[in-house]
VOLUMPA-340942 format. One record per residue (C-alpha): residue in three letters; x, y, z. Coordinates in nm, 3 decimals, decimal comma, padded with zeros to 5 digits. Last residue first. Layout:
{residuo:ALA; x:X; y:Y; z:Z}
...
This chain:
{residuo:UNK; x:02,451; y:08,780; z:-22,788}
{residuo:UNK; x:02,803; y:08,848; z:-22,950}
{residuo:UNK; x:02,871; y:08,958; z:-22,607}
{residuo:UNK; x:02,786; y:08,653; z:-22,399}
{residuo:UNK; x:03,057; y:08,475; z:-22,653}
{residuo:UNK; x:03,311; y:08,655; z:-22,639}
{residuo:UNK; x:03,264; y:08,651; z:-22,231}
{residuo:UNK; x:03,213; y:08,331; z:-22,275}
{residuo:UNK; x:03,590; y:08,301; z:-22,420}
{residuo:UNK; x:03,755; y:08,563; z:-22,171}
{residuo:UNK; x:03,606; y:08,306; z:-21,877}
{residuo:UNK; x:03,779; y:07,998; z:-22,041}
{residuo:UNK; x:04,097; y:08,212; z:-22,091}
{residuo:UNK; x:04,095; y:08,370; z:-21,722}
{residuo:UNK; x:04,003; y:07,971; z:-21,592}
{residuo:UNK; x:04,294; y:07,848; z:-21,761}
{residuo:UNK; x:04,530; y:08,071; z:-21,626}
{residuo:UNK; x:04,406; y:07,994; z:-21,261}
{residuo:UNK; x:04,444; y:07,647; z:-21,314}
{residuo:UNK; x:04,115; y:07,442; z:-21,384}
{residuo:UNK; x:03,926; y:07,164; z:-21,180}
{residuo:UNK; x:03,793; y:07,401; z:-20,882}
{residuo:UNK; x:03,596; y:07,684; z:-21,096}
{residuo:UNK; x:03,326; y:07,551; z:-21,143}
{residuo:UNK; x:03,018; y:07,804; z:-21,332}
{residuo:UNK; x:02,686; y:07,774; z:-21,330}
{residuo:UNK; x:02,394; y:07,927; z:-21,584}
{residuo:UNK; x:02,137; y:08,182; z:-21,504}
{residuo:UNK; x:01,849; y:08,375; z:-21,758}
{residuo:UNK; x:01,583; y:08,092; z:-21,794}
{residuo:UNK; x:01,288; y:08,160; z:-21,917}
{residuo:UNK; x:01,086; y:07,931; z:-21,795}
{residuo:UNK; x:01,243; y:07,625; z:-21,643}
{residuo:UNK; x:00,956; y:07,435; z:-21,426}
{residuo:UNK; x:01,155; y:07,228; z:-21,137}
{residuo:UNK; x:01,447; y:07,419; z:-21,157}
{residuo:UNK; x:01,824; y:07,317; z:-21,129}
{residuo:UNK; x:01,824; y:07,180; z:-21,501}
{residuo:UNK; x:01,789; y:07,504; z:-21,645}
{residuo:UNK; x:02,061; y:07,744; z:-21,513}
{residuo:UNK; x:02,277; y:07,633; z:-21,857}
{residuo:UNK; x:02,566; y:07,458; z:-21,729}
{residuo:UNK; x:02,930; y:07,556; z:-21,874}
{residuo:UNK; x:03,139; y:07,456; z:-22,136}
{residuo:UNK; x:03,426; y:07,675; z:-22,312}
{residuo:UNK; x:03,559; y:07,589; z:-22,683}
{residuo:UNK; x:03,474; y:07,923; z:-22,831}
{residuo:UNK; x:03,192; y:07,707; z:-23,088}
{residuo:UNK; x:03,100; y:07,588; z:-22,730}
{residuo:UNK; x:03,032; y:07,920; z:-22,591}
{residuo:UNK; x:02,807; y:07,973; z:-22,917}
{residuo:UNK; x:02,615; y:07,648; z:-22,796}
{residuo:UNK; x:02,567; y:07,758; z:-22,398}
{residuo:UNK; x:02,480; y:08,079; z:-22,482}
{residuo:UNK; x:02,191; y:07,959; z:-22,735}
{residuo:UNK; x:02,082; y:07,781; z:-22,466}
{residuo:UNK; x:02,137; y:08,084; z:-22,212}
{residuo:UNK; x:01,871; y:08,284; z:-22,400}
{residuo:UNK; x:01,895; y:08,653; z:-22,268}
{residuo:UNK; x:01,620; y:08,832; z:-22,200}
{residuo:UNK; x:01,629; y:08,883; z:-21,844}
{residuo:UNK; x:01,988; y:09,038; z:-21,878}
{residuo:UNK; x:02,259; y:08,757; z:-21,737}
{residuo:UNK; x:02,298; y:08,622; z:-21,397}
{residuo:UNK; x:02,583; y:08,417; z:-21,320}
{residuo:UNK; x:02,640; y:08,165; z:-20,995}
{residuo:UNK; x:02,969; y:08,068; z:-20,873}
{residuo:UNK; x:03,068; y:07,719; z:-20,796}
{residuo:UNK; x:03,276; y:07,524; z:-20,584}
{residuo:UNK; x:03,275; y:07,563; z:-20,240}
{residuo:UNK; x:03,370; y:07,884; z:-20,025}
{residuo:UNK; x:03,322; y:08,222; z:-20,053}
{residuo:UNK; x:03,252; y:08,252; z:-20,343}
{residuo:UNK; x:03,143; y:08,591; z:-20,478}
{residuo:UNK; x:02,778; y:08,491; z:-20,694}
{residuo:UNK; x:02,743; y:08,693; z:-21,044}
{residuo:UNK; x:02,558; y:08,944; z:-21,188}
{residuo:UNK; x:02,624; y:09,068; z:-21,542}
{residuo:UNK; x:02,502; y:09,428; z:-21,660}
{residuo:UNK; x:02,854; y:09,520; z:-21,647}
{residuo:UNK; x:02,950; y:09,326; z:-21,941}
{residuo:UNK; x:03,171; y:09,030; z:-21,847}
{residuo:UNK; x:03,563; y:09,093; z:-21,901}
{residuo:UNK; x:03,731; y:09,215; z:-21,634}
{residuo:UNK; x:03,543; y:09,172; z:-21,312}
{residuo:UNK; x:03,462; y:08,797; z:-21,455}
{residuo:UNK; x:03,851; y:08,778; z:-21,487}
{residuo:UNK; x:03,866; y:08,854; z:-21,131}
{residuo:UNK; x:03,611; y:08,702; z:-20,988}
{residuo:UNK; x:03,764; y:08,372; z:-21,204}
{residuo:UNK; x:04,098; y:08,430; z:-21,085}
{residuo:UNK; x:03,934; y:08,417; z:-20,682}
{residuo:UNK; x:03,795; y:08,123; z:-20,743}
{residuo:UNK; x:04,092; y:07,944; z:-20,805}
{residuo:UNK; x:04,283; y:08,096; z:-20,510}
{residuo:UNK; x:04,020; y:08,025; z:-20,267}
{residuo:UNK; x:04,017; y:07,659; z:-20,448}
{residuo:UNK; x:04,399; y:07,623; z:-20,345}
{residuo:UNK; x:04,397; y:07,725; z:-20,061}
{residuo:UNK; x:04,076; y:07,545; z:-19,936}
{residuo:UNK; x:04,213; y:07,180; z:-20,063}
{residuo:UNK; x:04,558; y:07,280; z:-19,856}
{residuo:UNK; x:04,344; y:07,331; z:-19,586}
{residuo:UNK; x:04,153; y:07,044; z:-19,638}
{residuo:UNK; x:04,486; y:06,811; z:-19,609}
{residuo:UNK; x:04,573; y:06,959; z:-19,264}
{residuo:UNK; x:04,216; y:06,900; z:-19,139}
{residuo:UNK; x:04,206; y:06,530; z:-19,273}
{residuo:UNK; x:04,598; y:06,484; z:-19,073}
{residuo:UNK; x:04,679; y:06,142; z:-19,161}
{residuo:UNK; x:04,695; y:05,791; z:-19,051}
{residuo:UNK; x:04,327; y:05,735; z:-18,894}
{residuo:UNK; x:04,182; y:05,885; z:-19,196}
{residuo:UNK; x:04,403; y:05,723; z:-19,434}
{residuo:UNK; x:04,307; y:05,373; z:-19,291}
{residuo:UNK; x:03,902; y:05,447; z:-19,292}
{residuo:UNK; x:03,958; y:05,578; z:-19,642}
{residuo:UNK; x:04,101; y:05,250; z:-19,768}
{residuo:UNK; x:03,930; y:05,028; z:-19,558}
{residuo:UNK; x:03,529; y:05,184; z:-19,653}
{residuo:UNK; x:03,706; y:05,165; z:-20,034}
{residuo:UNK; x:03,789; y:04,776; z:-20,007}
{residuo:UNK; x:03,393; y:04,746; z:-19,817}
{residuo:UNK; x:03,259; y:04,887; z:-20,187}
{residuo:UNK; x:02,891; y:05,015; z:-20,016}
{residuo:UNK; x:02,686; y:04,726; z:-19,892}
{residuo:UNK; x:02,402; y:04,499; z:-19,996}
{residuo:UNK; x:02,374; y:04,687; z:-20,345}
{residuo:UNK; x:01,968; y:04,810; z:-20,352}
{residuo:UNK; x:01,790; y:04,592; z:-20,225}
{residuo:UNK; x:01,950; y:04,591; z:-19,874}
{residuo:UNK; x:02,020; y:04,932; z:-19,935}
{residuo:UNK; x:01,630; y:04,968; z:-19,859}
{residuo:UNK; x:01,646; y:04,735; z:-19,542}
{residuo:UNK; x:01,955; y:04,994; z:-19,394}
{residuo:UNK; x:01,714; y:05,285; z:-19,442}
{residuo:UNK; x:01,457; y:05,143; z:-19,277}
{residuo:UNK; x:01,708; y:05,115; z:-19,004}
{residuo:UNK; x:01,849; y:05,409; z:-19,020}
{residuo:UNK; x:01,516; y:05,593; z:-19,008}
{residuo:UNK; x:01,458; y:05,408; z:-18,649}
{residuo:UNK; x:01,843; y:05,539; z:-18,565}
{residuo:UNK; x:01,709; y:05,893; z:-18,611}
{residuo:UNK; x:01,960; y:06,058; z:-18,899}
{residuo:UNK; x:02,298; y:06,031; z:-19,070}
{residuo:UNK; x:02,344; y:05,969; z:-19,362}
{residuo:UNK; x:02,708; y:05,884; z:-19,542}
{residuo:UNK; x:02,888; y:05,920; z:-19,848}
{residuo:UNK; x:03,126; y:05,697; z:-20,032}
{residuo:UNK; x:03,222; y:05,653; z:-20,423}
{residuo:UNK; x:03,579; y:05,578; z:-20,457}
{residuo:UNK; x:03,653; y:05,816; z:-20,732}
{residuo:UNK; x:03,528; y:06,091; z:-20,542}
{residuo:UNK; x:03,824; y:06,120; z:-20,363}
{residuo:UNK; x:03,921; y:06,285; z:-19,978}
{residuo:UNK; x:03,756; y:06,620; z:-19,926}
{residuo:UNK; x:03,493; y:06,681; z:-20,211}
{residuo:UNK; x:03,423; y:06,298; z:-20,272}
{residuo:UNK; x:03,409; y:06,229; z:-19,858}
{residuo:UNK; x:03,061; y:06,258; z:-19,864}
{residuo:UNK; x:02,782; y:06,425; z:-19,589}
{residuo:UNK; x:02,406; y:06,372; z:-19,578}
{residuo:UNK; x:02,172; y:06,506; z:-19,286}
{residuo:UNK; x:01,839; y:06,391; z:-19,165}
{residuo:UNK; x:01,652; y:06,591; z:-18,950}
{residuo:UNK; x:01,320; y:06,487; z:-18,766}
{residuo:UNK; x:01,452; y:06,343; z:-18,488}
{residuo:UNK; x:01,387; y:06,703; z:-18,295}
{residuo:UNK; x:01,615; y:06,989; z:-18,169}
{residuo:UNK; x:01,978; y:06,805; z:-18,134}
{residuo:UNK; x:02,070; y:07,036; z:-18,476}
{residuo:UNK; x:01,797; y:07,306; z:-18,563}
{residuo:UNK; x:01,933; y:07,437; z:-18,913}
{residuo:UNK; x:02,270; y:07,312; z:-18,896}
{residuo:UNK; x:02,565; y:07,550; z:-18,717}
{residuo:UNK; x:02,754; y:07,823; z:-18,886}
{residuo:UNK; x:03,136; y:07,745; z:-18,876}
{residuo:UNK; x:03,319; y:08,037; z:-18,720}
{residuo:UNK; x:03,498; y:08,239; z:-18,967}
{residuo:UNK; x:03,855; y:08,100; z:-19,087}
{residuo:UNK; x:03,771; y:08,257; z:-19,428}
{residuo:UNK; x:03,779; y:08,008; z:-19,730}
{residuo:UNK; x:03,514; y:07,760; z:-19,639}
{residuo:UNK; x:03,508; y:07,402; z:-19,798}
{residuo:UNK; x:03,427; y:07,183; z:-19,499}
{residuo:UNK; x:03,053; y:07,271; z:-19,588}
{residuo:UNK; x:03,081; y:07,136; z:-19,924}
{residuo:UNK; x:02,863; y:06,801; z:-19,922}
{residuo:UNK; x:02,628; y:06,920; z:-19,702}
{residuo:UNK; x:02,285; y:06,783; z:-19,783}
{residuo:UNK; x:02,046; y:06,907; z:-19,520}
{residuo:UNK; x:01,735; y:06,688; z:-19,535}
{residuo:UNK; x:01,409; y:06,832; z:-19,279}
{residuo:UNK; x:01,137; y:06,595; z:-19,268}
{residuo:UNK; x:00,817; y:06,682; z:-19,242}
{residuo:UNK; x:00,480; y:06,713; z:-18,967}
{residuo:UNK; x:00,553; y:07,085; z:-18,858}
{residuo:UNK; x:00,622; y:07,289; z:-18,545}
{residuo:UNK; x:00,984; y:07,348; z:-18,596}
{residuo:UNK; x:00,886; y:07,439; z:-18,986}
{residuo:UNK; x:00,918; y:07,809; z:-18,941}
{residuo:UNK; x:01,070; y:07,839; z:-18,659}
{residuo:UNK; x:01,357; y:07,655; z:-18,799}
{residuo:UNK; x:01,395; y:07,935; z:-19,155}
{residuo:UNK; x:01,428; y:08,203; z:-18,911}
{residuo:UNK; x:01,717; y:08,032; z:-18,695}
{residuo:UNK; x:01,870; y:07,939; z:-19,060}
{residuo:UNK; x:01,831; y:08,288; z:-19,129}
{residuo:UNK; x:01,996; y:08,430; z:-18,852}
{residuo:UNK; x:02,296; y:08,228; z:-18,882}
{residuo:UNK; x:02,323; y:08,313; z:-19,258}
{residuo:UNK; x:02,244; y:08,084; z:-19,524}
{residuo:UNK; x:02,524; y:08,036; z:-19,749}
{residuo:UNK; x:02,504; y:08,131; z:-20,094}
{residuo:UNK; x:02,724; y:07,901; z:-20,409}
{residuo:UNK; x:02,425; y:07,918; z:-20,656}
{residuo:UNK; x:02,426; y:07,567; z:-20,751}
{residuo:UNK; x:02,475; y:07,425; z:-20,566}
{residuo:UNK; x:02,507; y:07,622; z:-20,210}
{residuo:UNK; x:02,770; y:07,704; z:-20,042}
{residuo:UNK; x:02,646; y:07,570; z:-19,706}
{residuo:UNK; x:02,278; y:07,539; z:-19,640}
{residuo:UNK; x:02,180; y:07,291; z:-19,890}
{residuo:UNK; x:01,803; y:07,246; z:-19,843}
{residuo:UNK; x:01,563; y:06,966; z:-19,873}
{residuo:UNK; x:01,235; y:06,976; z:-19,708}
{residuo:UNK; x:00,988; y:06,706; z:-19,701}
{residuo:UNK; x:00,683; y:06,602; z:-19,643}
{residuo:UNK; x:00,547; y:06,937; z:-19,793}
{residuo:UNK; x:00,242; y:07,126; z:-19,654}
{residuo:UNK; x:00,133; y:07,272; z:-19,933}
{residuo:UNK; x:-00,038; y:07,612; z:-19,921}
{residuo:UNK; x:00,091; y:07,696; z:-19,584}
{residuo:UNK; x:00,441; y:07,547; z:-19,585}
{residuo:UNK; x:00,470; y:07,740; z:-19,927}
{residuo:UNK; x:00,353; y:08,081; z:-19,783}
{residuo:UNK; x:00,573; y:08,030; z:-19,488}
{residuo:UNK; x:00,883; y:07,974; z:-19,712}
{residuo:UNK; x:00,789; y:08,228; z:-19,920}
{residuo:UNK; x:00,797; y:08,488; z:-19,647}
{residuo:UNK; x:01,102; y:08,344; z:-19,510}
{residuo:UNK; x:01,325; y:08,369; z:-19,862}
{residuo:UNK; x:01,546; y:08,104; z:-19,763}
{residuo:UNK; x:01,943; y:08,213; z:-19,752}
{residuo:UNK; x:02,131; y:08,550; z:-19,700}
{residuo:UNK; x:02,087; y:08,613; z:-20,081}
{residuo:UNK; x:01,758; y:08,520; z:-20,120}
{residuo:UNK; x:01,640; y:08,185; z:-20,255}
{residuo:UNK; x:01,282; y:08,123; z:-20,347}
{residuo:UNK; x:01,106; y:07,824; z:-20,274}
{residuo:UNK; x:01,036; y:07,538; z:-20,502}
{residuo:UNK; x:00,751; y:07,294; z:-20,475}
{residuo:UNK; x:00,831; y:06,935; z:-20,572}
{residuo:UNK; x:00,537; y:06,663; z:-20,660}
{residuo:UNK; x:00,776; y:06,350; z:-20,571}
{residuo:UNK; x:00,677; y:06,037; z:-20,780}
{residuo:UNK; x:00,988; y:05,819; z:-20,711}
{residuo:UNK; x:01,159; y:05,854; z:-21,008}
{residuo:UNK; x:01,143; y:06,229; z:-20,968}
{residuo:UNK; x:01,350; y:06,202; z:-20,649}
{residuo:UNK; x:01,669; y:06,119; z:-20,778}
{residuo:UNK; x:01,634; y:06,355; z:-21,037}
{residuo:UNK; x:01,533; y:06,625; z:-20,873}
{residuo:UNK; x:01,822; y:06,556; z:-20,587}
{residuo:UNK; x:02,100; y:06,521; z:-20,866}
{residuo:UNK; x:01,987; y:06,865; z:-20,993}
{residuo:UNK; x:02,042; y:07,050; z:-20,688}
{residuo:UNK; x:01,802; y:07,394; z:-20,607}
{residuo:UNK; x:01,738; y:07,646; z:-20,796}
{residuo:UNK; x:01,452; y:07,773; z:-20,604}
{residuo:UNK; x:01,520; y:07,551; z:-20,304}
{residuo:UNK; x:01,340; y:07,297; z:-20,284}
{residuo:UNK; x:01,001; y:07,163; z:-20,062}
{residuo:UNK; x:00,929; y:06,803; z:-20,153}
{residuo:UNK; x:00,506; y:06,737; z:-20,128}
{residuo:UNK; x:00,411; y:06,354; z:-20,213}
{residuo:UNK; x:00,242; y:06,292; z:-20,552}
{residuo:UNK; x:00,390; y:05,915; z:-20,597}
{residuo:UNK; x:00,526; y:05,813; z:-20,233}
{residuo:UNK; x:00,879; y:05,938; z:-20,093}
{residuo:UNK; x:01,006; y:05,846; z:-19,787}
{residuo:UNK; x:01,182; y:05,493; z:-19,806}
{residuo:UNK; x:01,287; y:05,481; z:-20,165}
{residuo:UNK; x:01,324; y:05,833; z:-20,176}
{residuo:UNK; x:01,540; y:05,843; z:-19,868}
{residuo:UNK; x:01,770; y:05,546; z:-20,020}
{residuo:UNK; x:01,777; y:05,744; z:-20,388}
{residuo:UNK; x:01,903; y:06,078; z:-20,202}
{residuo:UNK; x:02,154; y:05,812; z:-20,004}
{residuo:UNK; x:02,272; y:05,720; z:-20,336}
{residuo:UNK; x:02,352; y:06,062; z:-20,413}
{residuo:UNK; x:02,556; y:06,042; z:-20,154}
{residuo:UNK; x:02,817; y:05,822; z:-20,273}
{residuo:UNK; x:02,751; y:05,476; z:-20,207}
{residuo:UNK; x:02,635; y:05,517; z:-19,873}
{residuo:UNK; x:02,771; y:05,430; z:-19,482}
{residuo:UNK; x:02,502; y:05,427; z:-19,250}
{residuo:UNK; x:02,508; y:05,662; z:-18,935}
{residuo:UNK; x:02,269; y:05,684; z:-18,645}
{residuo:UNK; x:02,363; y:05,351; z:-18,444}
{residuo:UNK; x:02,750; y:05,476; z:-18,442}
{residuo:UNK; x:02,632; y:05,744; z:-18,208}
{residuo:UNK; x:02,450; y:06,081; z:-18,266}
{residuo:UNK; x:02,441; y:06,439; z:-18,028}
{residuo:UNK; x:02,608; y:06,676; z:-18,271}
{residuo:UNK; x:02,808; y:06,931; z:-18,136}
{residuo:UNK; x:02,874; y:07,025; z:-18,509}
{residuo:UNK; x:03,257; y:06,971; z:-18,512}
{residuo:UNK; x:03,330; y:06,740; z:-18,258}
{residuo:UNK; x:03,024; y:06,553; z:-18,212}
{residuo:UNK; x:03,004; y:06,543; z:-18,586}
{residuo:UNK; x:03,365; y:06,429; z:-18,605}
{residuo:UNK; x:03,382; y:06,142; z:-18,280}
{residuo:UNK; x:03,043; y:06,035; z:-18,506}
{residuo:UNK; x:03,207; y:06,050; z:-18,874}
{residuo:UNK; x:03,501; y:05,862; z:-18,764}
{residuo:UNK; x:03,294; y:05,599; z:-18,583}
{residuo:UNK; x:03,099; y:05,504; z:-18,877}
{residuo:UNK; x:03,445; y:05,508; z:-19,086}
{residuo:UNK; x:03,557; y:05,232; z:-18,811}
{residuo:UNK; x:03,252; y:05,077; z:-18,779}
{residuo:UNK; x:03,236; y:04,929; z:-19,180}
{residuo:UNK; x:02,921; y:04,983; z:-19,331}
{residuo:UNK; x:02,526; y:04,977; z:-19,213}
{residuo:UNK; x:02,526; y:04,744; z:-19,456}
{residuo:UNK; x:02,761; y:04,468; z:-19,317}
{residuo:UNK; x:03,066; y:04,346; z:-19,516}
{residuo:UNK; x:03,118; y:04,103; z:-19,839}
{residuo:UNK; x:03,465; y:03,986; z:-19,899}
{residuo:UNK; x:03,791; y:04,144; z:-20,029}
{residuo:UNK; x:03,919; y:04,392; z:-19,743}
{residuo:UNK; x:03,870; y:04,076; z:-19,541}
{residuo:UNK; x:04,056; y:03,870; z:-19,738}
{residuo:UNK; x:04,369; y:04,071; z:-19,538}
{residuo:UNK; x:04,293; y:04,312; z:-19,289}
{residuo:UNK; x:04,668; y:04,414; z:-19,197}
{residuo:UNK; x:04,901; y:04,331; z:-19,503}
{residuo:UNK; x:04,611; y:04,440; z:-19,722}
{residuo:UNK; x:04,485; y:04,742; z:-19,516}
{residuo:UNK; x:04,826; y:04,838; z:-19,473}
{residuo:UNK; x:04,946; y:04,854; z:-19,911}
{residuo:UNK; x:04,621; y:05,016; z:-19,972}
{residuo:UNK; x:04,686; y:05,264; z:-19,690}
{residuo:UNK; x:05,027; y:05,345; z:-19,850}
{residuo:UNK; x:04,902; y:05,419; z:-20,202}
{residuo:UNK; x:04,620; y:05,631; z:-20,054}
{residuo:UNK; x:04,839; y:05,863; z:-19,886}
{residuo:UNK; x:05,081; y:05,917; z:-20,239}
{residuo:UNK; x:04,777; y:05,996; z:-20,400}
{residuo:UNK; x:04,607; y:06,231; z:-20,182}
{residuo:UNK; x:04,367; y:06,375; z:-20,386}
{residuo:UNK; x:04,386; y:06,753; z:-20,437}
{residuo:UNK; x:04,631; y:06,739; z:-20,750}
{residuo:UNK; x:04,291; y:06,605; z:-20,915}
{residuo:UNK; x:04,080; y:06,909; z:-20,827}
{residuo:UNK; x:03,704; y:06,799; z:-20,753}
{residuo:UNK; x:03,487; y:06,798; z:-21,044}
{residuo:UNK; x:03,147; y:06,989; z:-21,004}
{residuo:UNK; x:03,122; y:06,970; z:-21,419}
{residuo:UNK; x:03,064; y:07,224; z:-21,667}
{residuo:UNK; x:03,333; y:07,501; z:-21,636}
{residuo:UNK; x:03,514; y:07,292; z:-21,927}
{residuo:UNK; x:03,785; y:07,477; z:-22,084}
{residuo:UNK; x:03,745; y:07,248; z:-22,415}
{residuo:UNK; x:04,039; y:07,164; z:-22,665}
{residuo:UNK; x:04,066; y:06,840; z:-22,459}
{residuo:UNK; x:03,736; y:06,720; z:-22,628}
{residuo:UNK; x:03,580; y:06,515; z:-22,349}
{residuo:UNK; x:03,361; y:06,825; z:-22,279}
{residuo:UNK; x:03,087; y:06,697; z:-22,521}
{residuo:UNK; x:03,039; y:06,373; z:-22,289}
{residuo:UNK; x:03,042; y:06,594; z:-21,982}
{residuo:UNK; x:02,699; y:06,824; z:-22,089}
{residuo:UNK; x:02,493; y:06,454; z:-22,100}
{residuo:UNK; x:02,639; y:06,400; z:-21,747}
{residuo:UNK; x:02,562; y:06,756; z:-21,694}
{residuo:UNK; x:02,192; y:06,713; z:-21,802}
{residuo:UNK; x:02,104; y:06,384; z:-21,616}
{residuo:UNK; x:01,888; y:06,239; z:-21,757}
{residuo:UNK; x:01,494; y:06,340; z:-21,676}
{residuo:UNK; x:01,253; y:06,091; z:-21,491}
{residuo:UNK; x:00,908; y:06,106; z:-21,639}
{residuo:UNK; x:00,970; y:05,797; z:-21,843}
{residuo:UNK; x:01,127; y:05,627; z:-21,575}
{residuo:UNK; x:00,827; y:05,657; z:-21,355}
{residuo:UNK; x:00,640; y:05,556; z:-21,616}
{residuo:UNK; x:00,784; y:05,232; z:-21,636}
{residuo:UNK; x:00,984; y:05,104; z:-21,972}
{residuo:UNK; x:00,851; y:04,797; z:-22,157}
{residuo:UNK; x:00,626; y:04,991; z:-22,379}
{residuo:UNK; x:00,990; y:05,174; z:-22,507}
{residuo:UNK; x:01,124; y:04,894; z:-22,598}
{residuo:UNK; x:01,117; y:04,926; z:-22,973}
């Protein structure tokens, strides 16, 4: 009945399909492989407990009352000392703005950047949350293919000809939901390509501290070349996701427009959870706690290679992680992943069927797997159970 009241931009906008996939995992009896859930045991409970208790005997009501929007300049300055650390990143506080979450910075950029028909360049799958998030705003998205060493160039240069997007949007670290990483070479490739062109460059990098081997961290796509990038980051993989913070960092003239659109949106990001992280930062080891977040999902996805090796057909392709949280599967070209998806849930095992990460689903032959919110033995009965399941198909 209310339906004439809606806008068409929310008409056209999609829900999203693993929050929809979620609700039918609540059923304990479920191995869910469905959702990109963090590890509980990873949060650092005991940590958090004793920052609450010092932010309130040190900050007082002002843990409790309304902050700036930019965010708090503590956590600001964290994630500059860390980007010029880490990334040789040349940014100051004026460059970063604290988010709620970051998919709430994708909604920020569309706000600001994204008019109804504009060009978006994906990846071909690419991130759901970022087609959704932008599909309320118009965007007109044009998917490029992935390869396994990253963007496939020739596409790439076929797509910047033919359509000369606004925008690009890649994930260039364990990629969801595919899991790849683009190789050094590649992302060098993939910056001549678009070095010379009117758009904006996004890298979203939510699980780039995630990396199993102790190989030498690949650097962005064309970092301190141009004020054209913007890059996201979150603390939900590393710290919690529970409290909801992200961050973007870009050209301090996009920050501000930024800032004016968050404005609108919430005023400021939950300033209680900006103290709390900012505190357990400053009063802990992040590196020493990541570690223990890498062991743990190395192990993890290393039981569900294996028990992929053991049970899948042969004709099944899958991603080797090596690092993040998801593995990518492949199944004959025929194969109907829907019906997949509803046998594997008569076996009590969820997954996501490959279609929401394309733009234009046809015949859709992928689906993605987590591995980082199970126990090894859980994850070799979930994986035994599609297996069951891909067979019978």
């Amino acid at each position: 009945m209310f339906e004439k009241f809606y806008t068409e931009r929310i008409k056209k906008t999609p829900s999203s399909f693993i929050r929809e996939i979620l609700k039918v995992t609540q059923n304990p009896e479920i191995i869910s492989f469905a959702g990109g859930l963090p590890n509980p045991i990873s949060f650092p409970q005991e940590e958090l407990k004793v920052s609450m208790n010092r932010i309130a005997d040190k900050f007082g009501a002002k843990i409790y009352q309304y902050s700036t929007t930019t965010g708090l300049d503590s956590l600001r300055q964290f994630i500059v000392d860390k980007y010029r650390r880490v990334h040789n990143m040349d940014i100051t506080i004026d460059n970063v703005i604290i988010t709620t979450g970051s998919q709430q910075a994708l909604d920020l950029i569309g706000k600001v950047l994204v008019d109804e028909g504009d060009k978006v360049m994906l990846e071909n799958p690419s991130y759901l949350g970022l087609i959704q998030a932008f599909c309320v705003y118009g965007a007109d998205f044009i998917q490029t293919k992935l390869d396994d060493d990253g963007l496939n160039i020739e596409e790439l240069k076929k797509t910047i000809k033919e359509h000369k997007p606004k925008i690009a949007y890649l994930i260039p670290n364990f990629q969801n939901p595919t899991g790849l990483t683009y190789t050094k070479e590649n992302r060098e490739k993939v910056f001549e390509c678009i070095k010379d062109e009117d758009m904006i460059l996004i890298q979203d990098d939510p699980y780039g501290e995630l990396r199993f081997s102790d190989d030498e961290r690949i650097p962005y796509i064309g970092v301190n070349q141009g004020k054209k990038n913007i890059y996201l980051g979150s603390f939900s993989k590393i710290v919690t996701p529970g409290m909801r913070l992200g961050y973007l960092i870009a050209d301090k003239e996009i920050i501000r427009i930024i800032e004016t659109a968050k404005q609108a949106a919430d005023l400021h990001s939950n300033i209680f959870a900006q103290y709390l992280i900012s505190d357990y930062l400053e009063n802990n080891d992040l590196d020493l706690h990541i570690e223990k977040i890498k062991k743990l999902y190395k192990e993890q996805a290393g039981a569900m290679v294996d028990a992929m090796r053991e049970f899948f057909p042969s004709d099944i392709k899958y991603t080797i992680p090596k690092g993040g949280m998801f593995t990518w599967v492949t199944l004959k070209e025929n194969a109907d992943v829907m019906q997949l998806f509803d046998r594997a849930i008569e076996k009590k095992v969820a997954f996501v069927p490959g279609h929401p990460f394309y733009v234009k689903p046809e015949n859709i032959n992928t689906l993605r797997l987590n591995y980082t919110n199970a126990d090894c033995e859980t994850i070799k009965e979930g994986i035994k159970r599609l297996s069951e399941a891909i067979k019978e198909l």
